[in-house]
BAFI-3210 file (N, C-alpha, C; in Angstrom, 3 decimals, decimal comma, padded with zeros to 6 digits):
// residues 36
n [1|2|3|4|5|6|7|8|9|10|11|12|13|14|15|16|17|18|19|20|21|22|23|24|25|26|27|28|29|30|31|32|33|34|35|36]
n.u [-046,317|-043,920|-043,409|-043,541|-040,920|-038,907|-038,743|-037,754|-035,594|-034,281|-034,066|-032,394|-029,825|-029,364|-029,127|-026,570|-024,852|-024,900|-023,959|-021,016|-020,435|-020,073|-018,511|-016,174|-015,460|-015,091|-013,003|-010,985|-011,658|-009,865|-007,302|-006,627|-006,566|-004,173|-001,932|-001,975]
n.v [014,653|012,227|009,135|005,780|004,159|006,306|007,683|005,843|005,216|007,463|007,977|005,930|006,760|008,589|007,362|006,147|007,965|009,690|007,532|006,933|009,699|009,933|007,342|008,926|011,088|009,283|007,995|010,541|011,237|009,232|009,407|011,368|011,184|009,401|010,732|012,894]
n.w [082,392|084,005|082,832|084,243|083,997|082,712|085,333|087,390|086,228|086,229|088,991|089,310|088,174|089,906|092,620|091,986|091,320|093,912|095,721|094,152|094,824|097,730|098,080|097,139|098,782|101,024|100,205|099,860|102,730|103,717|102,897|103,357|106,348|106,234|105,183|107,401]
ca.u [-045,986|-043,178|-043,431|-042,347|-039,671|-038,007|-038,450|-036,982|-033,831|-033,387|-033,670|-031,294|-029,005|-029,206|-028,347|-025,376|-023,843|-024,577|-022,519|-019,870|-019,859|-019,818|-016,997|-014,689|-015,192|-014,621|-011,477|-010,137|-011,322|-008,641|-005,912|-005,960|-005,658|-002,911|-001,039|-001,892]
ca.v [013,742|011,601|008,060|005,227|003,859|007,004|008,005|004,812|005,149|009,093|007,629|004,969|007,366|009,788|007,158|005,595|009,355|009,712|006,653|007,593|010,933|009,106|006,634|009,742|011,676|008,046|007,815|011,592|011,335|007,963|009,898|012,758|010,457|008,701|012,069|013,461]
ca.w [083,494|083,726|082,698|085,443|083,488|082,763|086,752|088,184|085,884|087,018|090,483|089,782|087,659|090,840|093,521|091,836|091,485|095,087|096,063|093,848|095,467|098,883|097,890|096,462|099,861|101,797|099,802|100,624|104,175|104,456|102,303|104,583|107,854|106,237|105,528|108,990]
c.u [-045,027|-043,948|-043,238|-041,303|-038,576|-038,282|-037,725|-035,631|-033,266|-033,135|-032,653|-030,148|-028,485|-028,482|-026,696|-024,488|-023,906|-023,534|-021,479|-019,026|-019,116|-018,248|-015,835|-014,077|-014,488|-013,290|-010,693|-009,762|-009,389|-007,415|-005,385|-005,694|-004,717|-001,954|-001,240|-001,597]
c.v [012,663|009,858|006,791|005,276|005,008|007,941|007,233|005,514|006,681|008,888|006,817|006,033|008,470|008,846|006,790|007,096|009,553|008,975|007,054|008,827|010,384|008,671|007,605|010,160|010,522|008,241|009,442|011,610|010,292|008,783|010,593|012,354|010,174|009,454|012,866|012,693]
c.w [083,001|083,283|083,701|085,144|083,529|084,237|086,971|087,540|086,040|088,453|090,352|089,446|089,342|092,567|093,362|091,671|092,905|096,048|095,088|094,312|096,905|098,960|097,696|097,618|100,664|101,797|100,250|102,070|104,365|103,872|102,983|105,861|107,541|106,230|106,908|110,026]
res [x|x|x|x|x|x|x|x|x|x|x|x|x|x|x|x|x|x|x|x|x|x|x|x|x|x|x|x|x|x|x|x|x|x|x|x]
***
């Protein structure tokens, strides 16, 4: 069984890649309006 500590920081590790994913798509969506 996991530990807390090393849960929380796979949860944190796992949201901040989610927003990063987020932000990348964000940023394509606007690139591709600006070219269309």
């Amino acid at each position: 069984m996991m530990d807390a500590v090393a849960f929380l920081h796979s949860q944190v590790i796992q949201i901040k890649q989610g927003h990063r994913y987020m932000n990348m798509s964000e940023r394509l969506r606007i690139l591709e309006a600006n070219h269309g």
